[in-house]
N, C-alpha and C positions, 0 to 999 in steps of 0.2 A: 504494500500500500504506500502509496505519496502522500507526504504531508502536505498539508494546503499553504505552510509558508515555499516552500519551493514552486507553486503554481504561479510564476510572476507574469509570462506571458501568455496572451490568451487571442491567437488569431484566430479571429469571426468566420466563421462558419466549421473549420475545422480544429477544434477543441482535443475531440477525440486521437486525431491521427499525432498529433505535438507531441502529446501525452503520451502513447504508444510509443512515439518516435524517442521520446527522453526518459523514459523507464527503460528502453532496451541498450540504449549509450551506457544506462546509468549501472547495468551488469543484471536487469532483468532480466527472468526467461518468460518465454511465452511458445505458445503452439497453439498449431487450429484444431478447434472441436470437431469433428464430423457430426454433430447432430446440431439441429436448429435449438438452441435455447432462447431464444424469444423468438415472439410473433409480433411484429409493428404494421397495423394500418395505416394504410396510406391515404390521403386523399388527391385530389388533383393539384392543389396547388404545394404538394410537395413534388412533383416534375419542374414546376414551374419557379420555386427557387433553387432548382438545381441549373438554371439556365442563366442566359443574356450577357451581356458586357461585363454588370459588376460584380458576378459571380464568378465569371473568367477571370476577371482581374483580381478579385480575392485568391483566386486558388492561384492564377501563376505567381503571385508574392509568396503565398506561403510555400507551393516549391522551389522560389528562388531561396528565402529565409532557410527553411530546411538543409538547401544546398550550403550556404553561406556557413550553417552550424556544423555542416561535414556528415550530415545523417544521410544525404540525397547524392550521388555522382552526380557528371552534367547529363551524362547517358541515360541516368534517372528520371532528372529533372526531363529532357527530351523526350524519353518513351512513355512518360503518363502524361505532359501537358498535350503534346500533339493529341492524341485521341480524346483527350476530356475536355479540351478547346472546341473540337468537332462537336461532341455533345453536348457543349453549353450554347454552342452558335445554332445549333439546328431547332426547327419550329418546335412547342410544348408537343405538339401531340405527336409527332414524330418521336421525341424521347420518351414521350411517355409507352410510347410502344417498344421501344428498345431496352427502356426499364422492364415491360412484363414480360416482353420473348425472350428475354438476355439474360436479365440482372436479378429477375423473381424468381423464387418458384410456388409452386401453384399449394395451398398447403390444405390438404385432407382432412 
């Protein structure tokens, strides 16, 4: 667990991935689950803040920041903004289709 005095920086929108990123520098372990442990409903206008200019411009700072801290390569930084630039730029509903054929699954 992280104490909350070390919590100093807190870039908007992604809270989670920092925090992932500065527990694993910091000699954290971690591994993926294979089972789903939550279920998050979504509505529509959560595609729609995954879009447009200043969503792209929040996430390209935070993987240039990330690179800056030595947690990202630039080949890093290159291989997630190219395709997540393409998804923030493309129309809601077109992502939102790419969120549920892609990115979802369908849960029973």
């Amino acid at each position: 667990m992280v104490r909350i005095h070390h919590l100093t920086r807190r870039p908007l929108y992604f809270e989670d991935y920092d925090l992932f990123n500065r527990m694993l520098a910091n000699g954290s372990k971690a591994l993926n689950l294979p089972d789903i442990c939550l279920f998050v409903r979504t509505g529509s206008s959560f595609y729609g803040r995954r879009g447009g200019l200043d969503y792209l411009s929040y996430m390209a700072k935070f993987r240039l920041d990330q690179y800056e801290s030595g947690y990202f390569s630039l080949i890093d930084v290159a291989c997630t903004l190219v395709p997540h630039a393409a998804v923030c730029l493309m129309p809601n509903a077109m992502r939102t289709w790419l969120y549920n054929t892609f990115l979802r699954k369908a849960v029973s």
